[in-house]
C-alpha positions in Angstrom: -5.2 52.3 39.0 -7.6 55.3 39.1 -6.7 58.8 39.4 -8.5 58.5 43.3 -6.4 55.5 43.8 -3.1 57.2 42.1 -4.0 60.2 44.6 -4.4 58.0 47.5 -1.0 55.9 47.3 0.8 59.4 46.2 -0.6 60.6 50.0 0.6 57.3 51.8 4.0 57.8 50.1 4.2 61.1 51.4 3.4 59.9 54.9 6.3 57.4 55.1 4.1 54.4 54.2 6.7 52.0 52.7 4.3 49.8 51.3 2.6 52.9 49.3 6.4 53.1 47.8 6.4 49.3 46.4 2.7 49.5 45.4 3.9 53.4 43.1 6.9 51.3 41.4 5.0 48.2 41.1 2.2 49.9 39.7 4.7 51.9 37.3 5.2 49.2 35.0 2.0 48.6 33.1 0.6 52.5 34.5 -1.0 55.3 32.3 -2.1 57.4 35.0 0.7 60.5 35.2 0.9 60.8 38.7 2.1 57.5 39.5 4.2 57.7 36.6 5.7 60.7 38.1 5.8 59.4 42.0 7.7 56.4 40.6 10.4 58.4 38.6 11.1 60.2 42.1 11.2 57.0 43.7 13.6 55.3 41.1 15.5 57.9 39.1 17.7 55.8 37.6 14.6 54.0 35.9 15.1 54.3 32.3 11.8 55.9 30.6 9.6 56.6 34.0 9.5 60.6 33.4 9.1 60.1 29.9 6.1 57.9 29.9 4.3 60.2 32.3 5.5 62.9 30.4 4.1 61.0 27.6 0.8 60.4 28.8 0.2 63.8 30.3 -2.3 65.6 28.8 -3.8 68.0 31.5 -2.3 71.1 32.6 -2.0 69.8 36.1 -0.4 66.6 35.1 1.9 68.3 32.7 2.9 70.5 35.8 3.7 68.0 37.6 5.9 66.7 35.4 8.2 69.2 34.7 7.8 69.9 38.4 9.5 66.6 39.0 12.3 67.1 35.9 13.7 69.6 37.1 13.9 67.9 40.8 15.3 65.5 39.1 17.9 67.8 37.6 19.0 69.5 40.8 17.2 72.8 39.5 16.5 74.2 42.6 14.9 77.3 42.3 13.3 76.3 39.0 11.6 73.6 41.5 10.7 76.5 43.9 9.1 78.5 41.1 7.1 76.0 39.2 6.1 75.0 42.5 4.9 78.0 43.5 2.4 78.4 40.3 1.3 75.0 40.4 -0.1 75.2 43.7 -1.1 78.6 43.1 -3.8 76.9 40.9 -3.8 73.8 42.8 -3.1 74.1 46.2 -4.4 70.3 47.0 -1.3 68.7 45.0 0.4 67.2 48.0 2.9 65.8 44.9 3.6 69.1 44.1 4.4 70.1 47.6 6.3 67.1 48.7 8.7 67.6 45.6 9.1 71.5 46.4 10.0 70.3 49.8 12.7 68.3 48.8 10.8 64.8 48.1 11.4 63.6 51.2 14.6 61.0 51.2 14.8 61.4 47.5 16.1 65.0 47.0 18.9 63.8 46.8 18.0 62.7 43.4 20.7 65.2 41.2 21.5 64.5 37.7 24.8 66.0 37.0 25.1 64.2 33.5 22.7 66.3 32.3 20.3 63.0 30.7 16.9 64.0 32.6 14.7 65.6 30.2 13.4 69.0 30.6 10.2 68.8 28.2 9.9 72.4 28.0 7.2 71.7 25.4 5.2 70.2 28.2 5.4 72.5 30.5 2.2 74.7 32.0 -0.5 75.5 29.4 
């Protein structure tokens, strides 16, 4: 999948398309492209390795972003979520990804990680 396509299924997703939802986790198992990557870990948290692939293959600033955007979602760090937000789409205000996790990530903000076992990737984080 491109980084259009990515983009594309990431805004049907946001819209409620079910079928965008299948097509992200699908796509997630054989995926380089970080946003996917990252839609998919929000989709499935309990997914073992999601975040840390996209993590892994992350190499741009806005991709990195988005990542630790979506850790610490994941980790039920709310106003750490509210902040990175805030200076991701400062810099990119067309990241609908960014803005549907700061919004709560629709159905999925739920998605709290009281163990602890999310990772945080500090090291990743905006550059």
């Amino acid at each position: 999948m491109t980084p259009d396509e990515a983009d594309t299924v990431v805004r049907q997703l946001i819209s409620g398309d079910p079928a965008a939802a299948a097509a992200i986790l699908t796509e997630a198992g054989t995926s380089t492209e970080p946003l996917v990557l990252t839609a998919a870990a929000l989709l499935d948290p309990g997914a073992p390795g999601l975040l840390s692939r996209a993590v892994a293959v992350a190499v741009e600033p806005r991709d990195r972003q988005i990542t630790a955007l979506a850790a610490a979602h994941l980790a039920g760090q709310r106003d750490r979520v509210t902040a990175l937000a805030r200076e991701h789409l400062l810099d990119h205000p067309d990241s609908v990804l960014a803005a549907w996790i700061a919004a709560g990530a629709g159905s999925h903000a739920a998605t709290h990680d009281p163990a602890g076992t999310t990772p945080a990737h500090p090291s990743k984080e905006f550059s």
